[in-house]
Each structure stands twice: as C-alpha cells, then as structure tokens.
C-alpha positions in Angstrom: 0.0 0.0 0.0 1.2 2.9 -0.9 1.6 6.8 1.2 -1.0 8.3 -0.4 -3.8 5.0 0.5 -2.8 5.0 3.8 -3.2 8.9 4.4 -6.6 8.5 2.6 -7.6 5.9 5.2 -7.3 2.7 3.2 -6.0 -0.1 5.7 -8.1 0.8 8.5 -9.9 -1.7 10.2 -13.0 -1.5 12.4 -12.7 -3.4 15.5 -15.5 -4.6 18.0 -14.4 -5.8 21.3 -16.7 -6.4 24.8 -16.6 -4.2 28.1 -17.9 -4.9 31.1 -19.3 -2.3 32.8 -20.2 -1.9 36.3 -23.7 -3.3 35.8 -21.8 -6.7 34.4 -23.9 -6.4 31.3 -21.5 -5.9 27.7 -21.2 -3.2 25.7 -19.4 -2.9 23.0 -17.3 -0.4 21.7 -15.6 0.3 17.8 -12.7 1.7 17.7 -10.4 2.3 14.6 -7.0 1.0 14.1 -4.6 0.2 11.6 -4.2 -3.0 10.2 0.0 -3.6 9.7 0.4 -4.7 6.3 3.2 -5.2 4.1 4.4 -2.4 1.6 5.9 -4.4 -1.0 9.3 -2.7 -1.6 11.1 -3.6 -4.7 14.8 -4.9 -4.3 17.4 -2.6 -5.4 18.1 -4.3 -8.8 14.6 -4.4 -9.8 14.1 -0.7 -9.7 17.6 -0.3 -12.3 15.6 -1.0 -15.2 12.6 1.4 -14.7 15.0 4.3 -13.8 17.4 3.6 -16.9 13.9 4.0 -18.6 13.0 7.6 -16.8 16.4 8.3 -17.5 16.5 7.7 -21.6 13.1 9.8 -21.5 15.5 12.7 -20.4 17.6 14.5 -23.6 20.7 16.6 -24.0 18.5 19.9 -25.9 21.2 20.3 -27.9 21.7 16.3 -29.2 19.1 14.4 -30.5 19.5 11.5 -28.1 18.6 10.4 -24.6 21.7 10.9 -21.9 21.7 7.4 -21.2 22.6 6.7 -24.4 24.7 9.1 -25.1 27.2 7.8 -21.8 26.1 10.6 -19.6 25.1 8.1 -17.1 28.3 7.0 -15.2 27.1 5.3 -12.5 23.6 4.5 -10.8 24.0 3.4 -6.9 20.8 2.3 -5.2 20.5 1.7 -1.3 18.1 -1.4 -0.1 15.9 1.7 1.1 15.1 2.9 -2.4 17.5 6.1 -2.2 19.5 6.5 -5.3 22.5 8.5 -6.4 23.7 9.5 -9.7 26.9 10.6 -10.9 26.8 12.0 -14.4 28.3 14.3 -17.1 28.1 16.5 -19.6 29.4 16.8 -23.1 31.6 19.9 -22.5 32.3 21.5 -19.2 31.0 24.6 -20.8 27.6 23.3 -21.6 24.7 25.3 -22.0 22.7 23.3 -19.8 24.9 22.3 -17.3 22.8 23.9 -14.6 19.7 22.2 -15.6 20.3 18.6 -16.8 21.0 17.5 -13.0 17.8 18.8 -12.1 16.4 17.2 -15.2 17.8 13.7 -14.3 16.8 13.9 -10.9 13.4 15.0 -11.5 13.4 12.1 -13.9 14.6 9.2 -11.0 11.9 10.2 -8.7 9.0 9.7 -10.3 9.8 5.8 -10.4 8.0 4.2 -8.2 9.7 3.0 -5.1 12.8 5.5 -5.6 13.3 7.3 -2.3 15.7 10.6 -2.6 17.8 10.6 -5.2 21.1 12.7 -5.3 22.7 13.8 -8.6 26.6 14.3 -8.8 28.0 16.3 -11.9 31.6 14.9 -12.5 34.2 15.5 -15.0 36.5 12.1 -14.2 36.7 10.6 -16.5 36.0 13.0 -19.5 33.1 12.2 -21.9 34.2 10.9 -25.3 32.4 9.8 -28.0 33.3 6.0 -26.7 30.7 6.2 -24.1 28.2 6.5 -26.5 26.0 3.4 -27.1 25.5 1.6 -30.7 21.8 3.0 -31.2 23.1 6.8 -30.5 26.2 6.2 -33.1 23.5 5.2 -35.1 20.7 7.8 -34.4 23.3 10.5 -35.1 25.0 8.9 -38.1 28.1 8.1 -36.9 28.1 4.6 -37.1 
C-alpha cells in the first residue's frame, strides 16, 4: 500500500471488542485501528531498469539522443531503502545546460515508483568521449 492509500484511510480496520461495565452487562465499543500490512518494496536491482527508462526519457536539448545513451550516465547506486545516487556528465564543461540537466535527471529518478531521494553528482572524471556512446546513438546520429 502505498503513502497516499494509507493517508486516505485505506487499511483501516473496524474493531469490536466487549466491556464490562459496572452493571456486568457488555457493551461494545468500535474503535479504529490500523491494520500492519506489508508495503511491498522492490529490491534494489529491480528498480535499475525502470529508472534507466526515466532516464532515456531525459535528452541533451542540444543532441538528438537520450543521456543514457549518449554515456552521460556513469554510475547509478541504489541503497536497499530505495534512495538513489547518480553521478553524471556533460558533453563539455562549458555546456549550456549544465545547470539544468542534473535537475532534469533527478526530477526524472523520482518519479519511479519505489525510488526514495535521489542525489545527482555532476563529475568531469573521466572525460566524456564519443566511446561512451551506445551503438543505437552512433546510429541515431550517423556516426556509425
């Protein structure tokens, strides 16, 4: 069950119980309470393929391809709890958009279900070269 079922009320459970009373005769009472139930998590590497999804949904404005294709991606860490961090990079240092493709690939992350906060790392080490690049971006931008 997700946040947003429980905060509506859904997994709430009407209980009945007897009291005695001074008189000895039973009354009974309902109360509410909250029935524990599971919330299936996913495991770590079941939530990798749905975010390297979000995350070729996300593109360079200048490059016709998605940044996971184009080796922007350099490495996706996720914790047992569902928090993930991503360290990425750009094309050139001097990008254009360098202030907003983090923001971009986090917004991206944390609307996967089951992600929990997600941290995005800009790094320059190693460099991004054209060898990053997967065989369907070589091929989407002709250089293949």
């Amino acid at each position: 069950m997700n946040r947003l079922a429980r905060f509506a009320g859904f997994g709430r459970d009407k209980q009945t119980r007897d009291i005695d009373d001074s008189t000895g005769a039973g009354a009974q009472e309902v109360e509410e309470t909250f029935v524990e139930e599971a919330v299936e998590r996913m495991d770590a590497e079941e939530l990798r393929e749905p975010i390297i999804a979000a995350l070729r949904r996300v593109h360079d404005p200048e490059i016709p391809v998605n940044i996971y294709d184009l080796g922007l991606i350099y490495k996706i860490d996720i914790a047992p709890n569902g928090n993930v961090d991503v360290d990425m990079t750009l094309t050139a240092p001097a990008c254009p958009v360098a202030g907003m493709m983090p923001l971009m690939v986090k917004d991206a992350v944390q609307k996967v279900e089951g992600v929990g906060q997600v941290e995005v790392e800009l790094v320059w080490d190693p460099p991004w070269s054209q060898d990053k690049m997967s065989e369907e971006a070589l091929l989407q931008l002709g250089m293949m």
